[in-house]
C-alpha positions, 0 to 999 in steps of 0.5 A: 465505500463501493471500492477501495484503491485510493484514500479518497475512497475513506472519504466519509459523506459530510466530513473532511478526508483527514478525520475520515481518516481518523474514522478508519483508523479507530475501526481498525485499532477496534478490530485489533482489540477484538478481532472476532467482534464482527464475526457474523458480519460476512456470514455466507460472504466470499472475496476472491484475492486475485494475484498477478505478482508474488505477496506474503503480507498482503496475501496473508492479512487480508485472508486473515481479515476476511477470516474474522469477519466470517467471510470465506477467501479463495486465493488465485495466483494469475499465469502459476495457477491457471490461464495467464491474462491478455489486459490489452483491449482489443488485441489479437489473442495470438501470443501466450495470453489464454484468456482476456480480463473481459472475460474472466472478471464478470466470471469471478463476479459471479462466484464472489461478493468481494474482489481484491487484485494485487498487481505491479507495473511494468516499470517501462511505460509510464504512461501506461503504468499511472493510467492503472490500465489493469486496475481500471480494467478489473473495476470496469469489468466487475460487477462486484466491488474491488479492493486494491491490494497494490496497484501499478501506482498505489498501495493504500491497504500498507498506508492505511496500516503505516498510518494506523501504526504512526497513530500508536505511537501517541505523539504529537503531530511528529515529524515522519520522513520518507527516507529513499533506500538503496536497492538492487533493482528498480522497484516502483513508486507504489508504496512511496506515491501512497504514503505521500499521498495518504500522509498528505490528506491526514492532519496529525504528521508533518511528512519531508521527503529525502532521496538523492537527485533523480528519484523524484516522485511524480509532482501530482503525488508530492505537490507541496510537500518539502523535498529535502536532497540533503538526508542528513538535513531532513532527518533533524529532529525526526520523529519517524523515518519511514525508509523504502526504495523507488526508482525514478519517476522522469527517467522512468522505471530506472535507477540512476547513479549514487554518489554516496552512501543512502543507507541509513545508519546509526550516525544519522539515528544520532540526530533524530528525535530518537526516531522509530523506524518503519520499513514495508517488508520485505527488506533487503538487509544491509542494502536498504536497512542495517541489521543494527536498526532493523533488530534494534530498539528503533525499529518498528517494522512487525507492528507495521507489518501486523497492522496490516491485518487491522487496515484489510479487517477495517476496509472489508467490513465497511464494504460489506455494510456499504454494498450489502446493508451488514449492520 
């Protein structure tokens, strides 16, 4: 594994991508027994999280991951702690931008084994934002390898973790529904495109995909996964329902009008499989998810959101051994 921003990047030599997956995910669940087992694997090792937008999760898990690998980790916050980034190439550096990404990540690579960037889309240019102009940026720059923390289009370390927690369930090939949530404001496609894709690739879940008209996500992420506009149809049976908010995709980065009510309620609990429910944090309580389901026994958002201690732990060390020969 050189880098880490896609689920192609599990893919191990001679096997197809799901019991790659597979693979993953036991080294995961092996740390989550015995976190420390590894503990020499990045003796005199560093990783450097490099933050353009805000992050509790993300920030606190792969330090944690990095901790029980021995690894030390050094967190930058980009514009609140030192000089904001130019990311357009060629520009003329007459604005607010103090240091261009060019110059800054060969920097960072010097001073770092492992680099991990987290950033967002601007939600105004979809061209731009699915093109991962930051992210490619960064890889093209460093001379070290990079790891995704979230991307303009992509979120693998939460699906890795999403797909590590459906894992723990123990059930057989459930059904898991992607379930779209009301929201205050646009949020990206990140997380959804990510679980869709990842759901996708893995041979152990059957994925349905429910939002109202106009949040449809971009084809060549759902390609031929059902999409099902009528919530309560596509909930039948569920085993997992997996609730989060996105904002159009072809009517870019907007929130068009809803005519009723997508919150999930405890009706719509009553004819599911006695489905668990997964959310990605943080959640906007009673908007996108109900005090009821979030504290009740549906709910499985804190083994979600610890797993993904396991999903960084598993990802790190398989590049450390890929790039530095670690046993």
């Amino acid at each position: 594994m050189k880098n880490f921003v896609t689920v192609d990047d599990v893919a191990v030599p001679g096997l197809s991508l799901s019991p790659s997956i597979d693979l993953m995910i036991e080294k995961a669940l092996a740390y989550k027994q015995d976190p420390w087992k590894d503990l020499g694997l990045g003796r005199r090792r560093r990783v450097g999280i490099v933050f353009l937008n805000p992050s509790l999760r993300t920030r606190m898990s792969t330090q944690i991951a990095a901790e029980q690998l021995g690894m030390r980790s050094i967190v930058f916050n980009i514009g609140s702690e030192g000089w904001s980034w130019e990311l357009e190439d060629g520009s003329v550096m007459n604005g607010t931008s103090v240091e261009h990404i060019k110059d800054a990540v060969p920097v960072l690579s010097t001073y770092f084994d492992v680099l991990a960037i987290r950033t967002f889309p601007g939600l105004k240019d979809r061209a731009a934002d699915y093109a991962e102009t930051v992210l490619d940026s960064f890889i093209k720059y460093a001379t070290v390898p990079v790891i995704s923390l979230e991307s303009a289009t992509l979120h693998p370390l939460q699906s890795f973790a999403d797909l590590i927690t459906i894992k723990e369930l123990q059930l057989t090939k459930p059904k898991v529904v992607l379930c779209w949530a009301p929201h205050i404001k646009p949020l990206p496609q990140c997380v959804a495109n990510s679980f869709v894709q990842w759901t996708s690739a893995w041979d152990h879940a059957e994925l349905v995909i429910t939002h109202p008209e106009g949040y449809e996500l971009a084809p060549e992420i759902v390609q031929n996964t059902p999409v099902i506009y009528d919530r309560r149809e596509a909930l039948e049976q569920a085993d997992i329902i997996y609730v989060k908010n996105w904002s159009a995709y072809n009517d870019y980065g907007t929130m068009p009008p809803v005519s009723r009510d997508w919150m999930l309620g405890e009706d719509d609990m009553a004819i599911t499989n006695n489905a668990r429910v997964m959310h990605c944090l943080p959640v906007r309580r009673n908007i996108e998810l109900s005090d009821a389901i979030l504290d009740g026994q549906h709910s499985i958002v804190t083994q979600q959101a610890g797993n993904r201690v396991w999903s960084a732990q598993a990802v790190l060390a398989e590049i450390l051994k890929s790039n530095y020969g670690a046993d």
